[in-house]
C-alpha positions as CSV (number, residue, x, y, z in Angstrom):
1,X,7.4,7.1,14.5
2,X,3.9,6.4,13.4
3,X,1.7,9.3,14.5
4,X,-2.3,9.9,14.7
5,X,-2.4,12.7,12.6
6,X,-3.8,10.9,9.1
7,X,-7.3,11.5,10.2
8,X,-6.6,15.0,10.2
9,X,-5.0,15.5,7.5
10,X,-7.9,13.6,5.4
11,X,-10.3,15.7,7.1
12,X,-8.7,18.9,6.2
13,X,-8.9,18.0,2.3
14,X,-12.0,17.3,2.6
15,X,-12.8,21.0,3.9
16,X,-10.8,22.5,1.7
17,X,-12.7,21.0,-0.9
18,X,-10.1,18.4,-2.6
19,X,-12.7,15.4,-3.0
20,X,-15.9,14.2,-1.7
21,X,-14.0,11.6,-0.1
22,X,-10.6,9.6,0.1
23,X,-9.1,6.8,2.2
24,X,-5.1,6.3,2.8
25,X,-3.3,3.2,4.4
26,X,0.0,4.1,5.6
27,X,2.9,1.6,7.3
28,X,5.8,2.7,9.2
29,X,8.4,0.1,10.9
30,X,5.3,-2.4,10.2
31,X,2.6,0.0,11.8
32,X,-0.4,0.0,9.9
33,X,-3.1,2.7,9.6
34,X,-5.9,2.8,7.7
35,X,-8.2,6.5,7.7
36,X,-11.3,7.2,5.5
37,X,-13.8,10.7,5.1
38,X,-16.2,11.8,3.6
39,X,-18.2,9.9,0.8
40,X,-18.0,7.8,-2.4
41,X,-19.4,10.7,-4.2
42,X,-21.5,14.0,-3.5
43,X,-23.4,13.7,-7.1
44,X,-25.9,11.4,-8.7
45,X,-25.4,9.9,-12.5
46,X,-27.5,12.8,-13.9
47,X,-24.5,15.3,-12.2
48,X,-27.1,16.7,-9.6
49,X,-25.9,17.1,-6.1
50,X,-26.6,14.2,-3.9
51,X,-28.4,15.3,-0.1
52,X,-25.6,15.1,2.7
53,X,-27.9,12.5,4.6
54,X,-28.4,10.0,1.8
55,X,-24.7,9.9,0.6
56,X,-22.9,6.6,0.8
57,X,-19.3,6.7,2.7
58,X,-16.1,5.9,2.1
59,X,-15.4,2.0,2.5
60,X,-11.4,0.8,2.3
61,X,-12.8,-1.9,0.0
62,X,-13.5,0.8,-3.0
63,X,-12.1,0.7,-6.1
64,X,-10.3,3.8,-7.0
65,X,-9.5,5.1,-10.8
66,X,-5.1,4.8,-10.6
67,X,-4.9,7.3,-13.6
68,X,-0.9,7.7,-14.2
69,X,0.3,5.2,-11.5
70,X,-1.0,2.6,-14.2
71,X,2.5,3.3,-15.3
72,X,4.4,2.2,-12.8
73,X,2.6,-1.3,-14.0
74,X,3.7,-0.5,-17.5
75,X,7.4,0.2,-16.4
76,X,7.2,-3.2,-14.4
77,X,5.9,-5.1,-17.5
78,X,8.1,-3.8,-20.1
79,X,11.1,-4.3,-17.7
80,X,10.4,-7.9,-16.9
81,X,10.1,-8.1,-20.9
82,X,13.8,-7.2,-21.2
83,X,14.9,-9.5,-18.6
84,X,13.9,-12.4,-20.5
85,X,15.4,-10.6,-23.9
86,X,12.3,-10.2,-25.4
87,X,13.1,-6.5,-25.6
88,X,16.5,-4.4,-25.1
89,X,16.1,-1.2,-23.1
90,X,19.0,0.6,-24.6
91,X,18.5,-0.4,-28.3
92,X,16.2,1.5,-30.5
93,X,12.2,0.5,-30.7
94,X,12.7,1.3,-34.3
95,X,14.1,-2.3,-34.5
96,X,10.0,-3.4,-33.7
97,X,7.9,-0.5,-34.2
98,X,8.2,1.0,-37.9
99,X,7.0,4.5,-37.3
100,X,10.2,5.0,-35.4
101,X,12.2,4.8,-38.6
102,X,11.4,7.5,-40.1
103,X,14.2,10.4,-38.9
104,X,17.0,9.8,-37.4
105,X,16.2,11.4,-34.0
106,X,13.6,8.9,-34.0
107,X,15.6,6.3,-34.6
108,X,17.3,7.2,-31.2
109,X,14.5,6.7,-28.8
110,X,14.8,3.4,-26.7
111,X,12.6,2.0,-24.5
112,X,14.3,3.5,-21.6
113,X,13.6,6.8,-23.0
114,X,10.0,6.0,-23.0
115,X,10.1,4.8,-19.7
116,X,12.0,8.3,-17.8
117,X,9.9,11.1,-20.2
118,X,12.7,11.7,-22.3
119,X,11.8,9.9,-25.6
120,X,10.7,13.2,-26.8
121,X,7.6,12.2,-27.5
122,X,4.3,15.1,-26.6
123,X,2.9,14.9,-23.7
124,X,-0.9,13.9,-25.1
125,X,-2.5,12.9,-27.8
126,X,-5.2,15.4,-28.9
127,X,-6.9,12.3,-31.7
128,X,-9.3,11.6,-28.3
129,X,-11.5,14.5,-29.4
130,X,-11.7,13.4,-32.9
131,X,-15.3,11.9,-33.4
132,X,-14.5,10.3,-36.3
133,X,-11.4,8.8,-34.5
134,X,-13.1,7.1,-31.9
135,X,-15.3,4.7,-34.5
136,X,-11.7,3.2,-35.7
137,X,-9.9,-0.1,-34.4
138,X,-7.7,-0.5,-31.4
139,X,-4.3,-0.7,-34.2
140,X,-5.5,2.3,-35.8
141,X,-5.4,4.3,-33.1
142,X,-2.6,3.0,-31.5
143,X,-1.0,4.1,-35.1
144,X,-2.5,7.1,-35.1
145,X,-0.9,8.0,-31.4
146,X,2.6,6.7,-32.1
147,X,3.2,8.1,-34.9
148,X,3.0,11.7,-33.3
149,X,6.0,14.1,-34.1
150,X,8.4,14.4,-31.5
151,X,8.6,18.0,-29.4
152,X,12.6,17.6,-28.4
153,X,15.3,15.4,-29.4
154,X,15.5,11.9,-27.3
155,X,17.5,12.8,-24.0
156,X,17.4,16.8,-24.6
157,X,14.6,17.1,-21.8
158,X,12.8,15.9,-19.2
159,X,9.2,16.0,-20.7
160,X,6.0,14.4,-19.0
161,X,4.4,12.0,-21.9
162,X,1.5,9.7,-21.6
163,X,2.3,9.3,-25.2
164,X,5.2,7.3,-24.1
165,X,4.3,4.9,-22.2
166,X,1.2,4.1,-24.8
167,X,4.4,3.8,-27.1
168,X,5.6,1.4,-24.4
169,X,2.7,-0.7,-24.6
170,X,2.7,-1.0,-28.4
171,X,6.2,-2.1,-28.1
172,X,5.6,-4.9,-25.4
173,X,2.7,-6.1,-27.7
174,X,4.8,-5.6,-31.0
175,X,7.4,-7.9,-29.0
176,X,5.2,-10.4,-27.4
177,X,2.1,-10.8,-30.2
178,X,0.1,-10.8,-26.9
179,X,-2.5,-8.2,-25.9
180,X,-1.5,-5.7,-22.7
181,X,-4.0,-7.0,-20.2
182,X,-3.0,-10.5,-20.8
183,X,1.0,-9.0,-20.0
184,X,-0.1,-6.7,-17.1
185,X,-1.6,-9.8,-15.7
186,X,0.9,-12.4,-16.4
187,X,3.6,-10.5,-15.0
188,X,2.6,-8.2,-12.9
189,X,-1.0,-8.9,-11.2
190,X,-0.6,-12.6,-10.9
191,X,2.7,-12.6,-9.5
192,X,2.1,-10.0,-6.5
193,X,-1.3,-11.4,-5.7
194,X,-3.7,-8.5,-6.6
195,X,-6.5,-10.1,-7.2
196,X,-8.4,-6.1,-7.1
197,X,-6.5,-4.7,-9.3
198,X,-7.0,-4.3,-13.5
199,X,-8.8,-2.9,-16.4
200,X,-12.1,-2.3,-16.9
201,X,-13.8,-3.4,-13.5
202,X,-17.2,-3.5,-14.8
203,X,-16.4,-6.6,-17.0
204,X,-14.9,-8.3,-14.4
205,X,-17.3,-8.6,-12.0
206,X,-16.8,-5.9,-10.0
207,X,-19.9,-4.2,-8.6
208,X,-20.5,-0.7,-9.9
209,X,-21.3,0.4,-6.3
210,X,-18.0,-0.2,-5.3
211,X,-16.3,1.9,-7.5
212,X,-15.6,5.1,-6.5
213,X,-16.6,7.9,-9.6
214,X,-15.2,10.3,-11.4
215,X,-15.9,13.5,-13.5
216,X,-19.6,14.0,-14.6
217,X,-18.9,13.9,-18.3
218,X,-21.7,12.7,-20.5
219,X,-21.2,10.6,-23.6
220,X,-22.6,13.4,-26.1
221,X,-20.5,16.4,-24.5
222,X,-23.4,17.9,-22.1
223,X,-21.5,19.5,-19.3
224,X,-22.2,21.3,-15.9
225,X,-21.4,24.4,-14.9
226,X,-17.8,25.0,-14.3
227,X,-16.7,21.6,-16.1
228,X,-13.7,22.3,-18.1
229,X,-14.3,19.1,-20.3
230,X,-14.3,19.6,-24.1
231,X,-17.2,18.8,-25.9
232,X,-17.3,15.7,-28.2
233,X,-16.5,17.3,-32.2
234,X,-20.0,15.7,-32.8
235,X,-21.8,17.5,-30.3
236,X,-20.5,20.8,-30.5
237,X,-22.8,22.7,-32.3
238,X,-25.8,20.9,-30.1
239,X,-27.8,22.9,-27.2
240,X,-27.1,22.2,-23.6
241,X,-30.2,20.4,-23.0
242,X,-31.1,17.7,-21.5
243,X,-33.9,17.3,-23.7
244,X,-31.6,16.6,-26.4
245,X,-31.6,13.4,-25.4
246,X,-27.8,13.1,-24.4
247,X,-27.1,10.9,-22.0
248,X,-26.1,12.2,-18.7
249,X,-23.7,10.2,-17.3
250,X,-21.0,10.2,-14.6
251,X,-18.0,8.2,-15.3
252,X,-17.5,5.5,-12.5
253,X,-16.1,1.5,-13.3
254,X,-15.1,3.1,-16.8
255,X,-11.5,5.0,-17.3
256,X,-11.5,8.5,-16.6
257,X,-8.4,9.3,-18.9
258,X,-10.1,10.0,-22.5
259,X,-7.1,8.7,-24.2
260,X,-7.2,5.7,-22.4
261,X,-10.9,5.4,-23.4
262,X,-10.9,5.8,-26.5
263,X,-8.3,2.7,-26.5
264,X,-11.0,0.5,-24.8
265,X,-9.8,1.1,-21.3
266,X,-6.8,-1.0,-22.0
267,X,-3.7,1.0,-21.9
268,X,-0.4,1.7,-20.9
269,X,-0.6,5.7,-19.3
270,X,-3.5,5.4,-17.1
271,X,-6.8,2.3,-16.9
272,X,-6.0,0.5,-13.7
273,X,-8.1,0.2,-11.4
274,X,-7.0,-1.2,-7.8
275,X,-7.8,-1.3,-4.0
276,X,-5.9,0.0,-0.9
277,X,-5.0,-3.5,0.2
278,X,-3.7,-4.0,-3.6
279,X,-1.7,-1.1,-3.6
280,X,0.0,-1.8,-0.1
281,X,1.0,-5.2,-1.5
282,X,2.7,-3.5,-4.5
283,X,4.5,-1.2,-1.9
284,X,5.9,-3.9,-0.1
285,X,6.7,-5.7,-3.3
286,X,8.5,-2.7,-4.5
287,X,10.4,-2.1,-1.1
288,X,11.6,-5.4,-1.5
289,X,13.0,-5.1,-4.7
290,X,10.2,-7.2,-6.8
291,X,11.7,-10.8,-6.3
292,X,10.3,-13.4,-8.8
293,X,8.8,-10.2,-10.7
294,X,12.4,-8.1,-11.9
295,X,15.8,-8.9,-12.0
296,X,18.2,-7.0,-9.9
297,X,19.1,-5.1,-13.0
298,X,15.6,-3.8,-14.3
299,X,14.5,-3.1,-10.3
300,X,17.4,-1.0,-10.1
301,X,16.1,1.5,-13.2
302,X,12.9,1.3,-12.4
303,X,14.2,2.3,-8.8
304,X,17.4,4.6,-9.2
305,X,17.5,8.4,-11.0
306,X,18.2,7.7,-14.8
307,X,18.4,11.1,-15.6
308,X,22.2,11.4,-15.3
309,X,22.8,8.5,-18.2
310,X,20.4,9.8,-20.1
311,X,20.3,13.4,-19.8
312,X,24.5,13.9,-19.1
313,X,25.2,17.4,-17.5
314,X,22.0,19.1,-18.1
315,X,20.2,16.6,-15.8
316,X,19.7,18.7,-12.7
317,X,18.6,21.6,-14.6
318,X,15.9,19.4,-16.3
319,X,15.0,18.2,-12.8
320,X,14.9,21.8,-11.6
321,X,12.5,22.7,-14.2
322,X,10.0,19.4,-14.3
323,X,10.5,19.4,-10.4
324,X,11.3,15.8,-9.8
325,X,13.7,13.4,-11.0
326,X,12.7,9.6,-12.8
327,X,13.4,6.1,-12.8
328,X,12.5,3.9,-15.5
329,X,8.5,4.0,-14.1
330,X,9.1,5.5,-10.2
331,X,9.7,9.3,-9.4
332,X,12.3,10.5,-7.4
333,X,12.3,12.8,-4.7
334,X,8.8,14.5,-6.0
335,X,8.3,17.1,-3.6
336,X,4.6,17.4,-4.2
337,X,4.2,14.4,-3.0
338,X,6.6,12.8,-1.0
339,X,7.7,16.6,0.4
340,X,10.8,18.6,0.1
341,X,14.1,17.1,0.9
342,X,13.5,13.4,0.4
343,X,15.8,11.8,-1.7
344,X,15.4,8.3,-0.5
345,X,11.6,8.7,-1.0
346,X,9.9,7.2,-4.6
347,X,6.3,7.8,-5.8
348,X,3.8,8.0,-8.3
349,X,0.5,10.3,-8.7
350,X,-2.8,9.8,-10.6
351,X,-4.6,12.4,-11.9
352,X,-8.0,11.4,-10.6
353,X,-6.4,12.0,-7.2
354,X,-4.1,9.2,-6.4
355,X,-0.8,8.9,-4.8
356,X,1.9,6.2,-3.8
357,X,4.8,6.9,-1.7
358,X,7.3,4.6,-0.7
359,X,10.5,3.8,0.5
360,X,13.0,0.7,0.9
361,X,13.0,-0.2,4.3
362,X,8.8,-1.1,3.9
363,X,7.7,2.0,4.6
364,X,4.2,3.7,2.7
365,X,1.9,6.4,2.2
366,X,-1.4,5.0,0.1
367,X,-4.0,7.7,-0.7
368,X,-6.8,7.3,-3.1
369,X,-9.7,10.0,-3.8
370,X,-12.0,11.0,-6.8
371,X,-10.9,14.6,-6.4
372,X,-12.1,15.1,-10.4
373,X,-15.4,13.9,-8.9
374,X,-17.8,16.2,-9.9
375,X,-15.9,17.8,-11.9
376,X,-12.0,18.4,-12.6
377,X,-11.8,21.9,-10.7
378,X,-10.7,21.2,-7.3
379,X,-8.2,22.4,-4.9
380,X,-4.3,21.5,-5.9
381,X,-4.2,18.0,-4.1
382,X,-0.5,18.4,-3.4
383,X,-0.6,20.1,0.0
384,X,-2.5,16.9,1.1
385,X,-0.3,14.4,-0.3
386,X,2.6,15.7,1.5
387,X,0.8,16.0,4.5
388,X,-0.2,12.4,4.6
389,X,3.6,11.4,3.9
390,X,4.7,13.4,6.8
391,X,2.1,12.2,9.2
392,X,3.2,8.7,8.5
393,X,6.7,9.5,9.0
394,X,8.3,8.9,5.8
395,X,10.3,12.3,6.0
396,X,12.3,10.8,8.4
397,X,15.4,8.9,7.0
398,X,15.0,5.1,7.6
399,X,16.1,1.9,6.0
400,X,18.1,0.7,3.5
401,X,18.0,4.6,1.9
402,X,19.4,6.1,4.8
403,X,22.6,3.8,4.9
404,X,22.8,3.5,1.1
405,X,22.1,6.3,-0.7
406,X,20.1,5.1,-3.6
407,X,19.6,8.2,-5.3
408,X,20.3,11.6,-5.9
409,X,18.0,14.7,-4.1
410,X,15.2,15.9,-6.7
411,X,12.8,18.4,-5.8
412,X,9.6,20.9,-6.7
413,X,7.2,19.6,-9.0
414,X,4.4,16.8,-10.1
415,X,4.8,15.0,-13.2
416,X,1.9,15.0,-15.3
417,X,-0.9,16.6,-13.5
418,X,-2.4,17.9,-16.7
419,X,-5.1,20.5,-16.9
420,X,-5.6,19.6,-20.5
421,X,-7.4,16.4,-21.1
422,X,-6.4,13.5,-22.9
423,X,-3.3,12.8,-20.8
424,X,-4.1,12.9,-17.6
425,X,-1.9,11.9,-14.4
């Protein structure tokens, strides 16, 4: 049963300190709410604190920074690539992408691997922070990130990596010969309709005002007080001065993720950019399997727990550890966000303070915040999450999940809420 209690839980983040702001839709039995507090953002462009009586507020039209649930995009893409043969998800990415040839554990990963964390590949790539890095092409970097060494064996562990589904991309453009926002909008955008929803806002037409920001992080490295951002390698023997002349800047219609960035805002681990009424069309889409977008195949691992194929009798131990278990691009049972005991639950996170929680029978939970907005350190956004996917009544069994079984109980943590940046959720 639908209840009232989204308000609340929106406006209890919001004293807690989680974000300036946020706004959820949720659906239950084809109910739908819609909440909003607070405002777009409690700091100007220069990172000084905005009066209470001049801020903006929250607007369900905003556009929200996605961070990491711009990989269940990439999983949806890369999936509908192997439907058409264009790519295998069980055979090697060696066979396409030549830096994968150069061990043998390497020549073990498969696309599937990259997909469910368990390529092996690190979690982030630390070349963001390089200067000098940042001045080179789109292929060099793209090089520079795949070719990271692995941390673990493909299918030893269960290991969050942004570095992954970057991998991902570079295979689906390897494959194709076509860029990733031409894919992402060929086969996913276009098809479901969400005509809010891509990279890059800002050069495609979106207004800046209705973008919700992000972290006050100017271009040069000049920081506030209590920012845990790294400064730029160029700037880090300059003052903290304003009269430096760095440019103070907060992020907002530009990616958040500095890997992503230093891409061009184009990438497969986080750069999306979407709506409430976008995302609740790709819930729907998803509860219903993704007709016209996936075969039954590819919906059921990007829907099912692959961690039993993949991982063989150590999978529940990994899923202990990480906290959740994985599809090829949805999480399973992620008790930080869809709550404890939910097996027939699926969801996604963002680091910028994102979620997505669904379920088969058309069921949803939609939150979007800037809770990095001022800065990164604010209040774990989990206890909120949950909260939200309880008052919209997803903890109840319902559906197609409840008759079927479609996957096994996972539990504790949140992939890929990384402290460190360059790898956000």
């Amino acid at each position: 049963m639908m209840t009232s209690g989204i308000d609340e839980v929106l406006a209890r983040g919001l004293r807690a300190g989680c974000y300036p702001g946020a706004i959820a839709q949720v659906s239950r039995a084809g109910t739908v709410r819609r909440a909003g507090v607070g405002s777009i953002a409690s700091h100007g462009r220069d990172g000084s604190p905005i009066p209470p009586a001049q801020r903006e507020p929250v607007r369900p039209d905003l556009h929200y920074d996605l961070a990491s649930i711009t990989k269940v995009f990439t999983a949806i893409t890369v999936l509908s690539l192997a439907d058409e043969g264009v790519l295998a998800m069980d055979e090697p990415i060696a066979a396409l992408l030549p830096a994968f040839r150069t061990s043998p554990k390497r020549r073990r990963i498969t696309a599937l691997h990259l997909l469910t964390h368990t390529s092996g590949l690190p979690p982030v790539w630390p070349g963001w922070q390089d200067a000098g890095m940042r001045a080179r092409s789109r292929e060099a970097i793209l090089a520079d990130i795949v070719a990271m060494p692995l941390r673990w064996a493909p299918g030893e562990r269960l290991d969050y990596s942004c570095v992954g589904y970057i991998t991902a991309m570079a295979l689906a453009e390897q494959a194709t010969g076509q860029g990733w926002e031409q894919l992402v909008t060929a086969r996913v955008l276009r098809p479901l309709g969400l005509a809010h929803t891509g990279f890059n806002p800002l050069r495609h037409g979106v207004d800046v005002a209705d973008i919700a920001p992000t972290e006050f992080r100017p271009a040069l490295g000049l920081r506030p007080a209590g920012s845990t951002h790294a400064r730029d390698a160029a700037s880090a023997s300059r003052p903290d001065s304003a009269a430096d002349g760095v440019d103070l800047t907060m992020v907002r219609g530009t990616v958040h993720d500095e890997t992503a960035q230093v891409i061009g805002g184009v990438s497969g681990n986080a750069g999306m950019f979407s709506t409430l009424a976008d995302l609740a069309r790709l819930a729907s889409a998803l509860s219903s399997g993704l007709p016209g977008v996936l075969g039954r195949e590819s919906f059921a691992m990007l829907w099912d727990d692959q961690l039993p194929r993949l991982l063989g009798g150590h999978a529940d131990a990994e899923a202990a550890r990480n906290g959740y278990r994985h599809g090829a691009g949805l999480c399973v049972a992620q008790t930080r966000a869809a709550g404890p005991d939910a097996p027939w639950l699926r969801s996604h996170t963002g680091f910028t303070g994102t979620s997505v929680v669904l379920n088969r029978a058309g069921d949803y939970a939609i939150l979007l915040s800037n809770r990095v907005h001022p800065t990164r350190q604010a209040p774990d956004l989990a206890p909120v999450r949950v909260a939200l996917t309880r008052a919209a009544g997803l903890v109840e069994p319902g559906g197609l999940a409840e008759r079927g079984g479609l996957a096994e109980p996972g539990e504790l943590a949140e992939p890929g809420e990384l402290a460190e940046p360059g790898g956000q959720a």
